[in-house]
Biopython code that builds the backbone (N, CA, C, O; Angstrom):
import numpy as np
from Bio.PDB.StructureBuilder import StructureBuilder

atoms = [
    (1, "UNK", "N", (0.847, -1.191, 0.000)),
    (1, "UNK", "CA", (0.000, 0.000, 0.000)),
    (1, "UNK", "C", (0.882, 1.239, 0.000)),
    (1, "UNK", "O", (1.775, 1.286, 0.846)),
    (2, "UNK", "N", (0.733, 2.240, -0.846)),
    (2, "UNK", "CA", (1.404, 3.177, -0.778)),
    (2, "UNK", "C", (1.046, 4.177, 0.485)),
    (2, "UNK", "O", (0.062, 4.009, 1.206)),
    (3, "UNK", "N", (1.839, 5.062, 0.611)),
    (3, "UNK", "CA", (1.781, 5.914, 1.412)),
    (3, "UNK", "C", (0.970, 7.255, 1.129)),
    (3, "UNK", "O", (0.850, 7.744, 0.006)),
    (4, "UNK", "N", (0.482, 7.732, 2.184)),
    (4, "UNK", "CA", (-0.379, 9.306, 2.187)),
    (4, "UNK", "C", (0.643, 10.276, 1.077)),
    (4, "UNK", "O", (0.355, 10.813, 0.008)),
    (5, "UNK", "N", (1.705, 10.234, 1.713)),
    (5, "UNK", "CA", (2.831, 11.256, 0.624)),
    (5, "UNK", "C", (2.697, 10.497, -0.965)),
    (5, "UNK", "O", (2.460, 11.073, -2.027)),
    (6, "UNK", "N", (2.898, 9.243, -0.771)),
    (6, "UNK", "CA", (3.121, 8.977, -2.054)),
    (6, "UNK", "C", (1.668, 9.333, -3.181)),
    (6, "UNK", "O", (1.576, 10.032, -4.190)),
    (7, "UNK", "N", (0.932, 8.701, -2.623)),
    (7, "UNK", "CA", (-0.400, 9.253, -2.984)),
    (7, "UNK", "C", (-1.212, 10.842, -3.852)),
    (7, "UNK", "O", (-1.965, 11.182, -4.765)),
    (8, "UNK", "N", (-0.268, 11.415, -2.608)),
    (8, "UNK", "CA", (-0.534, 12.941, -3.100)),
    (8, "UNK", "C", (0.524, 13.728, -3.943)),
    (8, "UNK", "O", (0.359, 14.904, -4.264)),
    (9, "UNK", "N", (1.790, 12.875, -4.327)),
    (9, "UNK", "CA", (2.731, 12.988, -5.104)),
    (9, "UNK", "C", (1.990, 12.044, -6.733)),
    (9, "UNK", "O", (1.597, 12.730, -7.677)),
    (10, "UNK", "N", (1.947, 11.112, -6.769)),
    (10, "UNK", "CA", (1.090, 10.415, -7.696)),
    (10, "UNK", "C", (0.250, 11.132, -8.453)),
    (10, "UNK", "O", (0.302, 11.148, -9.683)),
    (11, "UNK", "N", (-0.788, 11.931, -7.579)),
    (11, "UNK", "CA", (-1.625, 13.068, -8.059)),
    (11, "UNK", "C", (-1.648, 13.982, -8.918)),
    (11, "UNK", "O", (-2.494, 14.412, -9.702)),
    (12, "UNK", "N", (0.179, 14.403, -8.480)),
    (12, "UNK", "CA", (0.340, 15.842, -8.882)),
    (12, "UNK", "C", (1.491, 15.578, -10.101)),
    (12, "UNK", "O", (2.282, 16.500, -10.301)),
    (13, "UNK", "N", (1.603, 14.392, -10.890)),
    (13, "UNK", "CA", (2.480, 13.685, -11.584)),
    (13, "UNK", "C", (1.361, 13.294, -12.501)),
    (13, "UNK", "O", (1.666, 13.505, -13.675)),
    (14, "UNK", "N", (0.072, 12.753, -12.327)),
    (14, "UNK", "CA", (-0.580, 11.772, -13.277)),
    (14, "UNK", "C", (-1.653, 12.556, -14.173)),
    (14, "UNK", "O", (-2.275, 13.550, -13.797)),
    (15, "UNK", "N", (-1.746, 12.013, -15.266)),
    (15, "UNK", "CA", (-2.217, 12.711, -16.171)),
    (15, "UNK", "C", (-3.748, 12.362, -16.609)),
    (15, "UNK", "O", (-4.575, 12.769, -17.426)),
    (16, "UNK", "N", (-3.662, 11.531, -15.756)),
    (16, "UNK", "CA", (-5.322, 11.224, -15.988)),
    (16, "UNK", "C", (-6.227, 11.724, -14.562)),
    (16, "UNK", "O", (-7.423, 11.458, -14.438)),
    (17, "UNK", "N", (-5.504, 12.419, -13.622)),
    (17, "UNK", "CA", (-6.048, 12.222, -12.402)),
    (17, "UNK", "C", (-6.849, 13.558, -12.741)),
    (17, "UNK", "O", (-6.458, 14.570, -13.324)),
    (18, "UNK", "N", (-8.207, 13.217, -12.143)),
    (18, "UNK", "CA", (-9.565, 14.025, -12.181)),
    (18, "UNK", "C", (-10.144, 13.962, -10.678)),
    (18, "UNK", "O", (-10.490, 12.977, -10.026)),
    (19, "UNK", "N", (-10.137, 15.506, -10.294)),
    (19, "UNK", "CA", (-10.630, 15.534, -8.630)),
    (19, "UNK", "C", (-12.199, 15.340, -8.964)),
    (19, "UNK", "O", (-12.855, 15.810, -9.894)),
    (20, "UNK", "N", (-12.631, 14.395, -7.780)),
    (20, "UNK", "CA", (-13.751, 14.328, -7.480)),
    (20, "UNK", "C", (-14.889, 15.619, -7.533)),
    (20, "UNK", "O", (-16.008, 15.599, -8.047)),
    (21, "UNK", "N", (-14.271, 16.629, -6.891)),
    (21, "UNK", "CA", (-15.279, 18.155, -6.984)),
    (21, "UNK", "C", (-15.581, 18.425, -8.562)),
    (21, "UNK", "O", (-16.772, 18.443, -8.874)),
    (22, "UNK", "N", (-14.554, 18.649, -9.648)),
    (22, "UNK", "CA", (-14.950, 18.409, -10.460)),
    (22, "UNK", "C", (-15.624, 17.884, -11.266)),
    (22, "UNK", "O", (-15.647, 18.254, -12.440)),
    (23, "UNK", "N", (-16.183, 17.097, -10.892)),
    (23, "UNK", "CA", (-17.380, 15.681, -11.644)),
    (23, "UNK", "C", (-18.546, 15.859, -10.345)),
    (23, "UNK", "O", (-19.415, 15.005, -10.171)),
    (24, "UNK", "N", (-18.462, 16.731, -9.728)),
    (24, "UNK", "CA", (-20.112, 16.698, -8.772)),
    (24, "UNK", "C", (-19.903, 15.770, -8.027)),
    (24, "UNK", "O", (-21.072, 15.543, -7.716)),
    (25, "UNK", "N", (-19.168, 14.842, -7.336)),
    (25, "UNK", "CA", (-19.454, 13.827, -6.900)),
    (25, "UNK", "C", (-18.927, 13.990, -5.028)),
    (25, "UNK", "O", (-18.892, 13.087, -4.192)),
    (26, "UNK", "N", (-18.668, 15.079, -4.897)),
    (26, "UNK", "CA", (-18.762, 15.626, -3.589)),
    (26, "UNK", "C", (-19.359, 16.892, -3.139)),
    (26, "UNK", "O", (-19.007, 17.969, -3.621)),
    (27, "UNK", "N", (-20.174, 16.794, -2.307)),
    (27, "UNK", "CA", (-20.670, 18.081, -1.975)),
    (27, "UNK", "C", (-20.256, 19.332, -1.478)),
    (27, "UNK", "O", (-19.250, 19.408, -0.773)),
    (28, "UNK", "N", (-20.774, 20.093, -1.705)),
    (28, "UNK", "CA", (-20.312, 21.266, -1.217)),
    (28, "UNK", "C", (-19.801, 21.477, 0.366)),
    (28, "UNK", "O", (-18.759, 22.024, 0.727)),
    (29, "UNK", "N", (-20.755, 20.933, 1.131)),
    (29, "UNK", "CA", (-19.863, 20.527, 2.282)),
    (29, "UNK", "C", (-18.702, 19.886, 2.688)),
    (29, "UNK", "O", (-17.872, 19.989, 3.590)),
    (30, "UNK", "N", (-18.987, 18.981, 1.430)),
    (30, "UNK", "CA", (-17.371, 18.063, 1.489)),
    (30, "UNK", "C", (-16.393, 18.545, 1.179)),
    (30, "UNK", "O", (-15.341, 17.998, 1.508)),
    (31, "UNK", "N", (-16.384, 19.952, 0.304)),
    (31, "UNK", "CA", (-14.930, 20.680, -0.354)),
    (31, "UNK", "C", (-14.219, 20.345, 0.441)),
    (31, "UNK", "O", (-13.453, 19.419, 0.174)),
    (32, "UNK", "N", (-14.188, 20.997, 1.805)),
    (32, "UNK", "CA", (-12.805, 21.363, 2.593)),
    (32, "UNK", "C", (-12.711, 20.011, 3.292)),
    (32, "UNK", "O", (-12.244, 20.025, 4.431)),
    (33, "UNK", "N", (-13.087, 18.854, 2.773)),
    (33, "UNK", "CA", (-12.269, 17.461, 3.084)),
    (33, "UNK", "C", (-11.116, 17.166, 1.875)),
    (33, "UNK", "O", (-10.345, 16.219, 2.035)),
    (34, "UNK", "N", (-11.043, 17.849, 0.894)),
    (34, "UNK", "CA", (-10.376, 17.494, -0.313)),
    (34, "UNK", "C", (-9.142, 18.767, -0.225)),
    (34, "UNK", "O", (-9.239, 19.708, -1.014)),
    (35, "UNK", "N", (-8.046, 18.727, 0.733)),
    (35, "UNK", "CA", (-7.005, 19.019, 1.260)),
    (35, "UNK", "C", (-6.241, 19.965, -0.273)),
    (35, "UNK", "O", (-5.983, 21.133, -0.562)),
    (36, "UNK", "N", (-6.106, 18.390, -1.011)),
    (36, "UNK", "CA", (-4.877, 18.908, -2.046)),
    (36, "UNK", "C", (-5.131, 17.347, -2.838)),
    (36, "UNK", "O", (-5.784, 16.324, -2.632)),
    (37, "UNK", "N", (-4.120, 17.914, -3.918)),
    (37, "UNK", "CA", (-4.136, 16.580, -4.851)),
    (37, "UNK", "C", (-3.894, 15.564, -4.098)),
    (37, "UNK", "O", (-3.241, 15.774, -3.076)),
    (38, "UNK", "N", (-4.387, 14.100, -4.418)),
    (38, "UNK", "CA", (-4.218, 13.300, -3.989)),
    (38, "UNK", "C", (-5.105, 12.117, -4.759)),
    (38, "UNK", "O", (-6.253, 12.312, -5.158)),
    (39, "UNK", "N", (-4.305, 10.720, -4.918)),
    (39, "UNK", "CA", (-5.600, 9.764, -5.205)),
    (39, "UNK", "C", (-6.418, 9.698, -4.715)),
    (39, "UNK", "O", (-7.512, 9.798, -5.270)),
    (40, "UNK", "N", (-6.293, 9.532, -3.652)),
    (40, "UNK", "CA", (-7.431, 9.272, -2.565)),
    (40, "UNK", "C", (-8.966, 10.467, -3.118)),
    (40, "UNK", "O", (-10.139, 10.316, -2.777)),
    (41, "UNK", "N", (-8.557, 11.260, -3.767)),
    (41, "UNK", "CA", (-9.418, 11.981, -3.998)),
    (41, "UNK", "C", (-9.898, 12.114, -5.628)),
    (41, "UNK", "O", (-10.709, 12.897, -6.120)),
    (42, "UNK", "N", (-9.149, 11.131, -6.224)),
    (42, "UNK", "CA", (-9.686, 11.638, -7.597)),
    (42, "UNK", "C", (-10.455, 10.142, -8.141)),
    (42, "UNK", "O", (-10.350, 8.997, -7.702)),
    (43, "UNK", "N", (-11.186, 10.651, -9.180)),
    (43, "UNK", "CA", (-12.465, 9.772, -9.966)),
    (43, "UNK", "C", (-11.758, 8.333, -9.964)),
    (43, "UNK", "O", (-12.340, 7.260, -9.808)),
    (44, "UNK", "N", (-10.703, 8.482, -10.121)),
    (44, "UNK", "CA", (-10.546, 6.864, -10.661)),
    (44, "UNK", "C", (-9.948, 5.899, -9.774)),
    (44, "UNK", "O", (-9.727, 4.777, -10.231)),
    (45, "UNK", "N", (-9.555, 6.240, -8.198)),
    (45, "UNK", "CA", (-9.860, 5.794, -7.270)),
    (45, "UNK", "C", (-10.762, 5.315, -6.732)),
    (45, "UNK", "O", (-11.814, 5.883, -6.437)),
    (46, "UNK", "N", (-10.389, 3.902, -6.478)),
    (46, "UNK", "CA", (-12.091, 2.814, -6.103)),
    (46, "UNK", "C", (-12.024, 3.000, -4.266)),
    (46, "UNK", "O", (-11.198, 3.514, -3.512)),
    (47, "UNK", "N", (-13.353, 2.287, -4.054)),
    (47, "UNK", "CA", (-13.405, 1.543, -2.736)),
    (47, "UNK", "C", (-11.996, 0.906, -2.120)),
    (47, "UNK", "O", (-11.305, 1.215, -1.149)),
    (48, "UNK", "N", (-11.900, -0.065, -3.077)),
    (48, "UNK", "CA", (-10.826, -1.047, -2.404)),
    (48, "UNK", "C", (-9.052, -0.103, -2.733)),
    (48, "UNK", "O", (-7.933, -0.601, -2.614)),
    (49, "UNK", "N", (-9.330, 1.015, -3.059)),
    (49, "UNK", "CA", (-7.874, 1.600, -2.719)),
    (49, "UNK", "C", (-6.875, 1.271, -3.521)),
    (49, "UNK", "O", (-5.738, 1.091, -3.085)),
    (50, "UNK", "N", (-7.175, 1.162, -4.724)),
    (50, "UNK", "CA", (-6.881, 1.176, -6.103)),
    (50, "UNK", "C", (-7.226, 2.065, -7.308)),
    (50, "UNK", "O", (-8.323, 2.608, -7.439)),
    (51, "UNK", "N", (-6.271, 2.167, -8.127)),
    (51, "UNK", "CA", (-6.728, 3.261, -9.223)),
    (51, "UNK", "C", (-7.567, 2.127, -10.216)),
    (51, "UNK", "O", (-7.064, 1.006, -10.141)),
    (52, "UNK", "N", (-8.463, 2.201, -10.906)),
    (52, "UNK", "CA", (-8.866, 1.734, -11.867)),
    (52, "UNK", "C", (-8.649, 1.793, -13.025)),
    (52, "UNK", "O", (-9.335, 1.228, -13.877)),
    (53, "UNK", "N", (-7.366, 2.691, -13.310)),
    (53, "UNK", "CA", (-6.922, 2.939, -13.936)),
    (53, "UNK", "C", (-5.459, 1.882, -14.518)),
    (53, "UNK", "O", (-5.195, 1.541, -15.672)),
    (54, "UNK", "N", (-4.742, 1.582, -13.277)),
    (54, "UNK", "CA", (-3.580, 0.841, -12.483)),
    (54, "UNK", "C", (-2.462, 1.495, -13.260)),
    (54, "UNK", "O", (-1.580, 1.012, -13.971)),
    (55, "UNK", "N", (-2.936, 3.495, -12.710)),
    (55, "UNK", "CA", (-1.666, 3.779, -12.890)),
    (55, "UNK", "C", (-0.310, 4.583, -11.847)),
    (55, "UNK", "O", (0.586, 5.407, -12.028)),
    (56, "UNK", "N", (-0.898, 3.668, -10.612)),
    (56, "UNK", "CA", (-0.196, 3.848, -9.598)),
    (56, "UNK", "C", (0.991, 3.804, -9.426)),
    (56, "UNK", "O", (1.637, 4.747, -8.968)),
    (57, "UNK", "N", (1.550, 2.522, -9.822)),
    (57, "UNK", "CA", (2.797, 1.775, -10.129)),
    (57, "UNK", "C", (3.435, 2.805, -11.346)),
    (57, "UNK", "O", (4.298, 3.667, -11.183)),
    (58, "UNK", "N", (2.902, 2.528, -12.311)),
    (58, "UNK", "CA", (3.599, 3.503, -13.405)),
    (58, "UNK", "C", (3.945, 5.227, -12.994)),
    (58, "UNK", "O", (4.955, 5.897, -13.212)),
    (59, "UNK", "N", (3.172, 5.437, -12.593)),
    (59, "UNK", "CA", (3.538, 6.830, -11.824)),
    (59, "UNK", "C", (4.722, 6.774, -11.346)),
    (59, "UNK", "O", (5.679, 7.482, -11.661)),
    (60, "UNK", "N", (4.666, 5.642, -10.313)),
    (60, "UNK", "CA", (5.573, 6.113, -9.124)),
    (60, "UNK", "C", (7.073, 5.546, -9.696)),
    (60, "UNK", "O", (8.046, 6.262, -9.459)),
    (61, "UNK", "N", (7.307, 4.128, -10.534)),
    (61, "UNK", "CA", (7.992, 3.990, -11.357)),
    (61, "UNK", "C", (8.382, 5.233, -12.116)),
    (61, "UNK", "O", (9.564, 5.546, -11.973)),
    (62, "UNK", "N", (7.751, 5.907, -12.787)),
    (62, "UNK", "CA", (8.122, 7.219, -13.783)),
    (62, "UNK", "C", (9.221, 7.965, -12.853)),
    (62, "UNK", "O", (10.432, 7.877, -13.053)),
    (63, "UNK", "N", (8.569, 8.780, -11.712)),
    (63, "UNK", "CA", (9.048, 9.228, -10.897)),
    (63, "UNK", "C", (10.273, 8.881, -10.179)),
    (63, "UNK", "O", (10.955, 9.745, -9.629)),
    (64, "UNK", "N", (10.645, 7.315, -10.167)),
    (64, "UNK", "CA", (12.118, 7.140, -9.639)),
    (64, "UNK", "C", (12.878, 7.235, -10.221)),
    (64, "UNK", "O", (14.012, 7.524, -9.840)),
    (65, "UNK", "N", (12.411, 6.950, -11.783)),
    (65, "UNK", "CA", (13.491, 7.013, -12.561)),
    (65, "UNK", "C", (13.815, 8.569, -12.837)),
    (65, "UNK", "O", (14.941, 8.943, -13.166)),
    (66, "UNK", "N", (12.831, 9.349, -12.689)),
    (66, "UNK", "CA", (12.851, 10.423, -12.902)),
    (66, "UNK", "C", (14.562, 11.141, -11.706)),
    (66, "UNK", "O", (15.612, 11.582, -12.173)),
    (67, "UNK", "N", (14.295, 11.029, -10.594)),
    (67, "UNK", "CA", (14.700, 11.389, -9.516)),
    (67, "UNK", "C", (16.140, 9.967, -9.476)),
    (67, "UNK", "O", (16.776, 10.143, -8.437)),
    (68, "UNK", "N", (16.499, 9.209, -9.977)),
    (68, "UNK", "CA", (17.590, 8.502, -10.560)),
    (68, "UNK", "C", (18.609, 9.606, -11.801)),
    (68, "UNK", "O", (19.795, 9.786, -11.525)),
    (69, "UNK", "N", (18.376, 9.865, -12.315)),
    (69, "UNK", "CA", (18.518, 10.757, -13.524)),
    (69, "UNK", "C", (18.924, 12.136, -12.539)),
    (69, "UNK", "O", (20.021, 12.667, -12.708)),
    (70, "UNK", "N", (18.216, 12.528, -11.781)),
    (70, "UNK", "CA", (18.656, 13.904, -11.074)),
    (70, "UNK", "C", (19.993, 13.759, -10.311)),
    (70, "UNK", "O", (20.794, 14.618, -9.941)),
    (71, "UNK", "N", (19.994, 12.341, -10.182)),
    (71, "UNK", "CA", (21.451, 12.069, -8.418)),
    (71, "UNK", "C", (22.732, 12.086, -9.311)),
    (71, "UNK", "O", (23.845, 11.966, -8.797)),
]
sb = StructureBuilder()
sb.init_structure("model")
sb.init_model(0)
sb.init_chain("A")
sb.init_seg("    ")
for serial, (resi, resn, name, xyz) in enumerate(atoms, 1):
    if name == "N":
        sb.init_residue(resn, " ", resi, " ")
    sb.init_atom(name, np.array(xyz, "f"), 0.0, 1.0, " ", f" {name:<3s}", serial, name[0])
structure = sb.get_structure()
């Protein structure tokens, strides 16, 4: 299971990620539960804590190599 950081790093990297507020699917009361990017918060995040997408792995893969390349 990834981590809260990793999660909200994933977010702000992925190109398909669509926040929930955007698509209506949280209420107006709910805004200020939706912090900052994060899976946890966007459309293609399921129940069981998976992208439906399954582009979790590839993200975070992208990203090491990315940050490999920087050292």
């Amino acid at each position: 299971m990834e981590s809260k950081e990793q999660l909200n790093k994933i977010a702000m990297y992925c190109d398909k990620y669509r926040c929930r507020i955007h698509d209506d699917e949280i209420s107006l009361k709910n805004i200020q539960e939706v912090e900052r990017e994060s899976c946890t918060n966007c459309v293609h995040f399921t129940s069981k804590k998976t992208c439906e997408l399954d582009l979790i792995d590839q993200v975070l893969s992208s990203l090491a190599m990315e940050n490999d390349l920087k050292s």
